[in-house]
C-alpha positions as CSV (number, residue, x, y, z in Angstrom):
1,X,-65.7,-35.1,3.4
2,X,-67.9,-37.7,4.5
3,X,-67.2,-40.6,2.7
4,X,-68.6,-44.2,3.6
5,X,-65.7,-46.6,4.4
6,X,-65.9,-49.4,1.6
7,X,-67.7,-52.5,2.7
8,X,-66.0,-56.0,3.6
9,X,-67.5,-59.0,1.9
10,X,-70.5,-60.0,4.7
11,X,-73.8,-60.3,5.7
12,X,-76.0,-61.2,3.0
13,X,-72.8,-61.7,0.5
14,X,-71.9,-64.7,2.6
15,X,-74.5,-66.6,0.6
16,X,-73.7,-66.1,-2.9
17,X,-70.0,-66.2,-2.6
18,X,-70.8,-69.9,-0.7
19,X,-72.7,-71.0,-3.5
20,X,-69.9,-70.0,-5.6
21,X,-67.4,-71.7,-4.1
22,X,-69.3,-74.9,-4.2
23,X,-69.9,-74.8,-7.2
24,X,-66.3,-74.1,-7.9
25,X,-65.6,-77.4,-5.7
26,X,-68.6,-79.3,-7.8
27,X,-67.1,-78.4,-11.1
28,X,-63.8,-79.2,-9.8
29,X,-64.7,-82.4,-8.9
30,X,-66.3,-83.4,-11.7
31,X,-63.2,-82.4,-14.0
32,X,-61.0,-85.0,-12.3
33,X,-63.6,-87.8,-12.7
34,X,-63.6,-86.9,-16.6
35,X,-60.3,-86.7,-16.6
36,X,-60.0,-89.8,-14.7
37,X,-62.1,-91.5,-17.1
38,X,-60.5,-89.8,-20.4
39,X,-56.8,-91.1,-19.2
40,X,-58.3,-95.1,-18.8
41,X,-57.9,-96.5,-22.5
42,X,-60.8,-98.6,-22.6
43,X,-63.4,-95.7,-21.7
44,X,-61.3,-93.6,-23.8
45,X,-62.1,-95.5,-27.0
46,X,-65.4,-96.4,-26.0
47,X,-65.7,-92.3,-25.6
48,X,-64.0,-91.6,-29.5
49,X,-66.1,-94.5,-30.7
50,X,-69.2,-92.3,-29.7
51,X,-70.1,-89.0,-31.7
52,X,-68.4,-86.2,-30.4
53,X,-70.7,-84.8,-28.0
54,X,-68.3,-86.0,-25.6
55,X,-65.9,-83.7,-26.2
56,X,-68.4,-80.4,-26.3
57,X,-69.5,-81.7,-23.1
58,X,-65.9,-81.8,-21.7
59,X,-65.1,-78.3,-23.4
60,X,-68.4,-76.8,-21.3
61,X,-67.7,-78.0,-18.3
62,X,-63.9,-76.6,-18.2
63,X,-65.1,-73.7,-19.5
64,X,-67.7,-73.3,-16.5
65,X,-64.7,-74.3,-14.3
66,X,-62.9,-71.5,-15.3
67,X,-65.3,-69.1,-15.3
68,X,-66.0,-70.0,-11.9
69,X,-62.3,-69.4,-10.4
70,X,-62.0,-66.3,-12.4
71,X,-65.6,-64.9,-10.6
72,X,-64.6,-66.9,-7.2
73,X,-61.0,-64.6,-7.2
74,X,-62.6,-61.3,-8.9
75,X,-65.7,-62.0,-6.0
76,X,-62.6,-61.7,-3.6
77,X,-61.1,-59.1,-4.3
78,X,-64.7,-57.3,-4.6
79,X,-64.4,-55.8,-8.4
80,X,-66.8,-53.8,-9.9
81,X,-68.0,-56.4,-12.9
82,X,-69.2,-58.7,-10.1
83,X,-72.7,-58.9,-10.0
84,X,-73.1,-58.9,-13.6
85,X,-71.0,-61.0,-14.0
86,X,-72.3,-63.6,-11.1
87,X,-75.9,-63.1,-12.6
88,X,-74.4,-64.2,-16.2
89,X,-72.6,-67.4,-14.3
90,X,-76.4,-67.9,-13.0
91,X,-77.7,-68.2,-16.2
92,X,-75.3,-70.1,-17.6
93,X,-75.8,-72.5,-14.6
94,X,-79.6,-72.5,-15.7
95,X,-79.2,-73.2,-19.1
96,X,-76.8,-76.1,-18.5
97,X,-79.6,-77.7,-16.0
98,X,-82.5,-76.9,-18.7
99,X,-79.8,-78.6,-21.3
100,X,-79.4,-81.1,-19.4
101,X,-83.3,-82.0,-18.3
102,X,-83.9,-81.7,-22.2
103,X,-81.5,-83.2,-23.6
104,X,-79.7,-86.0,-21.5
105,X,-80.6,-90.1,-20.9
106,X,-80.7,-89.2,-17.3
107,X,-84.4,-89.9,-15.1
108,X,-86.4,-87.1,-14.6
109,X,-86.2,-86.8,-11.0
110,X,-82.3,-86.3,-10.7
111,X,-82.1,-83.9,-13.9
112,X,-85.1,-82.0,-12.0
113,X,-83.2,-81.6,-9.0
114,X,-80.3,-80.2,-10.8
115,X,-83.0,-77.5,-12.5
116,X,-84.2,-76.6,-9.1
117,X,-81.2,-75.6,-7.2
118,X,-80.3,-73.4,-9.7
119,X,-83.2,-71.5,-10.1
120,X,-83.7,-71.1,-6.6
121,X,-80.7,-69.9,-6.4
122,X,-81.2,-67.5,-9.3
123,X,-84.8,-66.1,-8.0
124,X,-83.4,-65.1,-4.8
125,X,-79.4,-63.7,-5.4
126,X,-80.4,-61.9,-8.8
127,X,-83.0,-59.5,-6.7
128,X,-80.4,-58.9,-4.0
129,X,-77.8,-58.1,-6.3
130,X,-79.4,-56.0,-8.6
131,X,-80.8,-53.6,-5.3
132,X,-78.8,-54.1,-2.5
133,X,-77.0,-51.2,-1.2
134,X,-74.2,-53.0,0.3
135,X,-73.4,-54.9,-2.7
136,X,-73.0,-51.8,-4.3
137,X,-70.7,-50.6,-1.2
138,X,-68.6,-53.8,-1.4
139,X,-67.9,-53.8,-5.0
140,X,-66.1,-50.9,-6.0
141,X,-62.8,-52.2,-7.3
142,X,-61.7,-51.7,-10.8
């Protein structure tokens, strides 16, 4: 019986699971400065006072949190679902920068940088994850 000893998260994998956790720590971050401004009463009526965008916006981004600690522990302990998974959260991180080049009162330049990274990001870990060898070694777990 010559089977392959399973792989250890490494190499290559170092990349995408940094990017993850950053973005864990970015979304993270950006929760408590929303919550921060939520719990101070005046931006809190100025906030109801506005239409309720708001409060879809607030919905997303702890959603996105979520998502991203839920693929940031299955990442660790190196379940199957992974890379599809991680190439959905890629999207999803795509169409929140295209939403938010379209859509927000934000200058071009900054909501251009925040469409950038992500599809950087997206052109080169998709590839690897989709035909690496070892990601298929290192994610086996059910």
């Amino acid at each position: 019986m010559s089977a392959q000893p399973e792989k250890r998260i490494g190499g290559w994998l170092l990349g995408p699971l940094a990017w993850l956790l950053l973005a864990l720590i970015s979304t993270s971050l950006g929760l408590l400065i929303l919550a921060s401004t939520i719990l101070i009463p005046q931006s809190f009526v100025a906030l109801r006072a506005q239409d309720t965008l708001w409060f879809i916006s607030c919905a997303i981004a702890a959603g996105m949190w979520y998502y991203t600690l839920w693929l940031c522990i299955a990442f660790f302990k190196r379940r199957r679902i992974v890379p599809k998974h991680y190439i959905l959260w890629l999207l999803i991180s795509v169409l929140l920068a295209l939403k938010t080049f379209a859509f927000s009162q934000v200058p071009d330049q900054i909501a251009l940088r925040q469409l950038i990274f992500p599809l950087m990001a997206a052109a080169i870990i998709v590839p690897y994850l989709k035909r690496s060898e070892r990601v298929k070694r290192t994610f086996v777990n059910l």
